[in-house]
N, C-alpha and C positions, 0 to 999 in steps of 0.2 A: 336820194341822198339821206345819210343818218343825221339824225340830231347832233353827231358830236366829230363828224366827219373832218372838219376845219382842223383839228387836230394833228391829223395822221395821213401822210402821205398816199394816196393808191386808196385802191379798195381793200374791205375785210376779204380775208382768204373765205372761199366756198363751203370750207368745213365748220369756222369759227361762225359763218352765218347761219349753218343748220344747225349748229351746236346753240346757241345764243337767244337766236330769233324766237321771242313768246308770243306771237301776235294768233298764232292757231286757237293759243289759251284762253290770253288778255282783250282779245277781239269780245268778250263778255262785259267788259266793260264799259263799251263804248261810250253808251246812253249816257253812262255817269262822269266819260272823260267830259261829253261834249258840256254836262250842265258844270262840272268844275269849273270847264272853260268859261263857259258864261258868269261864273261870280267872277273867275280873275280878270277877265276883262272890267266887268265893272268896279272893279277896285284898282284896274291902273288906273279907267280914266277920274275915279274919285283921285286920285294920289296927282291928277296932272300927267301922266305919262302914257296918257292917246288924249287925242285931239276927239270931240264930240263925232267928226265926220270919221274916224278910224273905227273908235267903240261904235257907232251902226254899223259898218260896213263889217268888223271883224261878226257883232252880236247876229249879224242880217244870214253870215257863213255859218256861224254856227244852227241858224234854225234851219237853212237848206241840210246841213249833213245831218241834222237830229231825223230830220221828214225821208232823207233816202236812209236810213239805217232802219226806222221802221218800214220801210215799206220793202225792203231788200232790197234797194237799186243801189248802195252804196258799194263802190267798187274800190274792193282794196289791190295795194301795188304790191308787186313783186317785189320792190324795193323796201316795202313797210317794213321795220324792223318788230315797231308792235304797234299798238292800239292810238300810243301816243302821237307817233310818226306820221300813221294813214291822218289822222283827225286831222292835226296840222300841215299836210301834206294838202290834205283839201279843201281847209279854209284859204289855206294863201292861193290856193289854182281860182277860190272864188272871191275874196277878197284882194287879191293883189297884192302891193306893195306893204299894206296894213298885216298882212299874213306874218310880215315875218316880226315883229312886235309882240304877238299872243305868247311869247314863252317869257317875255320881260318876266325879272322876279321871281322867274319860276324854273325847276331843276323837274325830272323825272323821278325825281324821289321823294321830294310830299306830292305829286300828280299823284301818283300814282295809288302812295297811301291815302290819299285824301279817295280817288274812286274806288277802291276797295273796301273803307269803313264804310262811303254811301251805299255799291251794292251789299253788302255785309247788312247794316243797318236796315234793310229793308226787306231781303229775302229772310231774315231769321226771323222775323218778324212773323212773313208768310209760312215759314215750317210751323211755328208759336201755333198759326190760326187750324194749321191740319192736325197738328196735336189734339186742338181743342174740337176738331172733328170726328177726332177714335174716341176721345172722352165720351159726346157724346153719344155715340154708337153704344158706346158701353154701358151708360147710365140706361138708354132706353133696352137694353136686352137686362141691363139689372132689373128694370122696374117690372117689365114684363118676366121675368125668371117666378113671382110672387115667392111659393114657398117650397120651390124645388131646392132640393139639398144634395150635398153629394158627399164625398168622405174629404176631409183635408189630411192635407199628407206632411211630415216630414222623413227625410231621406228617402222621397219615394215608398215612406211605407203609410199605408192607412195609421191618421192618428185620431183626428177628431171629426165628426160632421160638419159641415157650414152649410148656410147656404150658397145657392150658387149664385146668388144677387150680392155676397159679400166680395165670393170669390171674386165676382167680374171688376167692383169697384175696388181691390186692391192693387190689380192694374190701374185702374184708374189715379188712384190718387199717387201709384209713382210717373205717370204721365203729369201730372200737375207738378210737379219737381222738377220736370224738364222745360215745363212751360216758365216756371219761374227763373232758370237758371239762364235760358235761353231771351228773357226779359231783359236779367238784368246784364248779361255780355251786351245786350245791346243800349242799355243806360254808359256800361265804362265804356264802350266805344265810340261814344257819339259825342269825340273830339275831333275838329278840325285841324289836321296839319298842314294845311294849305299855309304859305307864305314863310314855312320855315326852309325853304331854299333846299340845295344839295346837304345844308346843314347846319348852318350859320346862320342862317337869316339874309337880310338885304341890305346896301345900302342906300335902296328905292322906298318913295314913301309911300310904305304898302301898308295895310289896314289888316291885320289876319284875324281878329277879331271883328270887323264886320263882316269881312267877308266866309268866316265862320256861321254869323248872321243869316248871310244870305243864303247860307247852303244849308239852314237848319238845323246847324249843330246846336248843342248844347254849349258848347264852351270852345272856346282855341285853344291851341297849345300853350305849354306853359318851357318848354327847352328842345330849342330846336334840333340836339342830335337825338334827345329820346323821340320827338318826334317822326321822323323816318326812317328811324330803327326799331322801333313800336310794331311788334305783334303778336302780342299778348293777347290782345283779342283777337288774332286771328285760331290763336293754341286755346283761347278760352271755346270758343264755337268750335272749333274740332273734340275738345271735350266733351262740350254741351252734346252735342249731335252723335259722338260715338255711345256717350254713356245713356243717350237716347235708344242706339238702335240697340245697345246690352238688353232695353228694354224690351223692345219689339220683338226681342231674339227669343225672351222670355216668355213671350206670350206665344212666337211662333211653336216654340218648343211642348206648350200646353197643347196648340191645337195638332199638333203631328202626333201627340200620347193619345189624347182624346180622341182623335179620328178613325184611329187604331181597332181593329175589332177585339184586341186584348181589353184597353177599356170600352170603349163602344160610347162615348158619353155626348159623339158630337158628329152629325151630318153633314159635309160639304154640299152647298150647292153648285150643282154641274158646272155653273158659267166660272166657278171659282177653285175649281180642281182641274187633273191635268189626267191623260192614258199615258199609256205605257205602250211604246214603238212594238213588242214583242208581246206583253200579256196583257189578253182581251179583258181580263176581268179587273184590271185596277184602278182606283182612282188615286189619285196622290198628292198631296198637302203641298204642292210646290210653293205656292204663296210662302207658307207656313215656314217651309225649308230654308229658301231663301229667305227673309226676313231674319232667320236665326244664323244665313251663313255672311248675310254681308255685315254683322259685326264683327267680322274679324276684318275685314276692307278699310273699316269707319275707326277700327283701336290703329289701325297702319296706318291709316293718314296721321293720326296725331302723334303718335311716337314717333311718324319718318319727320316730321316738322321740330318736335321736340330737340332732335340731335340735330337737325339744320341750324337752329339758333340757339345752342349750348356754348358754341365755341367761338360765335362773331364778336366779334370787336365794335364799338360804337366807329361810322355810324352806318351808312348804308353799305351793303353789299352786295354782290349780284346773288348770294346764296338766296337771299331773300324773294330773286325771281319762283324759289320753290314753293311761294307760299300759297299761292291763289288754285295749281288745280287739281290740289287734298279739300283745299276748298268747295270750291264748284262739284268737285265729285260728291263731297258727303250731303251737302245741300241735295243734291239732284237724286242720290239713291235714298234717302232719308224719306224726300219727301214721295217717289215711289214707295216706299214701303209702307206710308203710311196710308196712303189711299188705296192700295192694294188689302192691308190690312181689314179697314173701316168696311170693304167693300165684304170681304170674303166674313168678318163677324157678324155682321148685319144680317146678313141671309143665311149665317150654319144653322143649322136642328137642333135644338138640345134633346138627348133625350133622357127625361126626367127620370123614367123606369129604370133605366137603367143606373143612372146615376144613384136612387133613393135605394136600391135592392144594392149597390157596394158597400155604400154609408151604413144601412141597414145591419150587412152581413156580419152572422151572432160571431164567426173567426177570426174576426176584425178586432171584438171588443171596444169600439168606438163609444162604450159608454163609462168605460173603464175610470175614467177621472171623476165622474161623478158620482160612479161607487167612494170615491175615496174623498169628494168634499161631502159623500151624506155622513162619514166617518167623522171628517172633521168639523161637520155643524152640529154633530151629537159628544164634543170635546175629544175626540182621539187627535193625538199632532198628528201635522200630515207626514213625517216621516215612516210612527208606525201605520197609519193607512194607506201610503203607499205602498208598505212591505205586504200588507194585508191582502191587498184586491189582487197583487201581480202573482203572490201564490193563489187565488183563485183561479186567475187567468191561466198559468202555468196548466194546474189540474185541471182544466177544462182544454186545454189544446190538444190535438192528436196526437198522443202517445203519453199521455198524461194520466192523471190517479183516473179517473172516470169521472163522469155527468157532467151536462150541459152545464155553461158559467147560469145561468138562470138557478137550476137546481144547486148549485153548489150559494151560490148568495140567498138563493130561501133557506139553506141549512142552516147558512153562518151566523154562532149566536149575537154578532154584533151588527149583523144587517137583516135577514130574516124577510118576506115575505112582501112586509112594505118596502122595500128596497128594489126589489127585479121591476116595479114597475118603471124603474129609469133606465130599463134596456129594450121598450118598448119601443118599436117604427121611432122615430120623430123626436121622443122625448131631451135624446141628449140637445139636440139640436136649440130645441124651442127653452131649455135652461142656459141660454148662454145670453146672458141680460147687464151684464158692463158695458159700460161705454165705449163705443167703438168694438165692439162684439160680433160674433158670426149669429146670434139669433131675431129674432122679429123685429122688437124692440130696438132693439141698438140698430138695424140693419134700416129697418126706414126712418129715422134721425139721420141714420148716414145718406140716404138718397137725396134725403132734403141739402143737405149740406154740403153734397157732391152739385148738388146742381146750381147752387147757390155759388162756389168755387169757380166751375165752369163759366156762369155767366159774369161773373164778376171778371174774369180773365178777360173775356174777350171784351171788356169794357177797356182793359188796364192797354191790351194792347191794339185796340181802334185809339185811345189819347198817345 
């Protein structure tokens, strides 16, 4: 029987119940139906409305279905409509007459919100802690990188050298962004809207601030139709976790370039590469691949959510039934990708040779900016030193006046001789000394202060 059967004559038609029924989905929730259940019980019989001997007997049901749901023995009905139904369904088959009491005060519309911000509130938590597990990965292949350099790019074109312990930690600190954002969706979610009814409230004396209390929220609701119409944290964590996997995508996208015998800058270890059904000789960045292909999975779940609640009316809906499995999905491939990820960085190859011989290369002119601040530390503005170096560069490119850029800057009477030494191996690299910089200097202040972040995080999210 459904929760709302009393109503409506006969049974639901066959179709409206495969069309309807979320319980394949909401069955995720269980865990957290049964512990809602257990503060509202304890806040009817604070209110007076169970009897001491009812509140044990309902509290007694609910620690039998809590023990078979973890253990797998909990057998859901063909009748379940969802998650809420089965739970109640089989307190009252163990509780009895006390069974049918447990929905006093209570609608399936703050249930339901209220178990969704509890798992919400605690798996994003858990994604926070894997984030802070590629961080790490990435710090310790920064540290260990010492003073391998490779070329930095924009538009995919060689621009400047870095190192590659800079490189790694600029992922890094956009994964600290997502560890932050992903904090704080779960500070504004951690409202209880338990006791705000189908939407009104009660005229039972119900306690929703203690029993906010008791579920470890932060705070109770403050209007009970925004309360059960409220999910804004659910589109904020679809955010959080899409604009996460943007990230991941990013970095997939690094290592499928790098892996590439065009660049050659990065070794897959076997256990974290993939063949090819047809050709013997490949290995292929799937990790990589996917990581960069299920952000477009992780931007659809939030924009199919987005237009779900664009056009609802206060207050509850059943559109709302859309929300939870854009959810559970991006949760659940999120946090694949990122231990896939941490797994396959941890053990790639750098290799340095190859890396230092692109940065290097005299075609590149990767040192090309520093011809033009020695310009402008000996007073030339940097407009005309700009114009200056880029016709050097020009006449030194393949089809250009002639001579190497070297020889054409020992010729130049405004650079001359002490100036080619800043196109030597390494040099540009090891002048890049501001703060927050791709050279020595700046780059181990930043390890320091990457790890100092790191650990601080997982302090913010162990309280």
């Amino acid at each position: 029987m459904t929760l709302w059967a009393g109503r409506l004559e006969g049974g639901p038609a066959a179709e409206l119940w495969a069309f309807t029924a979320s319980l394949n989905v909401d069955k995720r929730l269980a865990a957290d139906d049964v512990d809602g259940s257990r503060a509202h019980v304890r806040g009817l019989a604070r209110g007076g409305l169970l009897s001491p001997a009812e509140a044990a007997a309902l509290l007694e049901a609910l620690d039998t279905v809590a023990e078979e749901l973890a253990t797998g023995t909990f057998a859901f009905a063909g009748t379940d409509e969802d998650v809420h139904t089965a739970v109640e369904r089989r307190v009252t088959e163990l509780a009895g007459p006390a069974g049918g009491k447990l929905h006093t005060g209570r609608s399936r519309n703050d249930q339901v919100a209220t178990d969704l911000r509890l798992w919400a509130r605690r798996e994003l938590k858990l994604v926070a802690g894997r984030v802070l597990d590629l961080q790490a990965v990435l710090a310790a292949r920064a540290q260990a990188a010492g003073g391998a350099y490779l070329p930095g790019y924009t538009h995919l074109q060689r621009a400047q050298p870095v190192l590659l312990a800079h490189h790694l930690l600029a992922h890094g600190w956009a994964l600290a962004r997502d560890v932050d954002r992903l904090v704080d969706t779960c500070r504004r979610l951690d409202v209880s809207p338990l006791g705000a009814g189908a939407l009104a409230g009660s005229s039972l004396p119900l306690d929703p601030a203690a029993t906010a209390a008791d579920l470890g929220f932060a705070a109770a609701f403050d209007n009970s139709l925004d309360a059960v119409s409220d999910r804004d944290f659910v589109a904020e964590a679809l955010f959080d976790l899409a604009l996460l996997g943007v990230h991941l995508s990013r970095i997939g996208e690094e290592v499928v370039l790098w892996s590439s015998a065009e660049f050659g800058f990065l070794r897959l270890d076997d256990a974290w590469a993939t063949g090819s059904s047809m050709l013997p000789q490949k290995k292929n960045p799937d990790v990589a691949e996917l990581a960069r292909g299920k952000a477009g999975r992780l931007i659809g779940h939030l924009t199919g959510l987005l237009v779900t609640l664009k056009g609802l009316p206060l207050a509850y809906n059943r559109d709302l039934q859309e929300d939870k499995e854009p959810l559970f999905d991006a949760v659940d491939q999120v946090g694949l990708a990122l231990a896939a990820l941490a797994g396959l960085l941890s053990t790639a190859t750098f290799d340095a040779e190859r890396m230092t011989a692109a940065a290097d290369d005299p075609g590149a002119a990767a040192a090309a900016v520093d011809l033009a601040e020695w310009l402008v530390a000996a007073g030339m503005p940097f407009r005309e030193a700009h114009h200056v170096v880029a016709g050097l560069v020009r006449a030194a490119a393949p089809g250009g006046s002639g001579g190497s850029l070297a020889d054409l800057v020992a010729a130049h009477p405004d650079l001359g001789p002490a100036a080619v030494a800043l196109l030597e191996p390494g040099v540009a690299v090891a002048r890049r000394t501001t703060p927050g910089g791709a050279g020595p200097g700046p780059v181990a202040e930043q390890l320091r202060r990457f790890g100092a972040r790191v650990a601080a995080d997982r302090e913010r999210i162990a309280g």
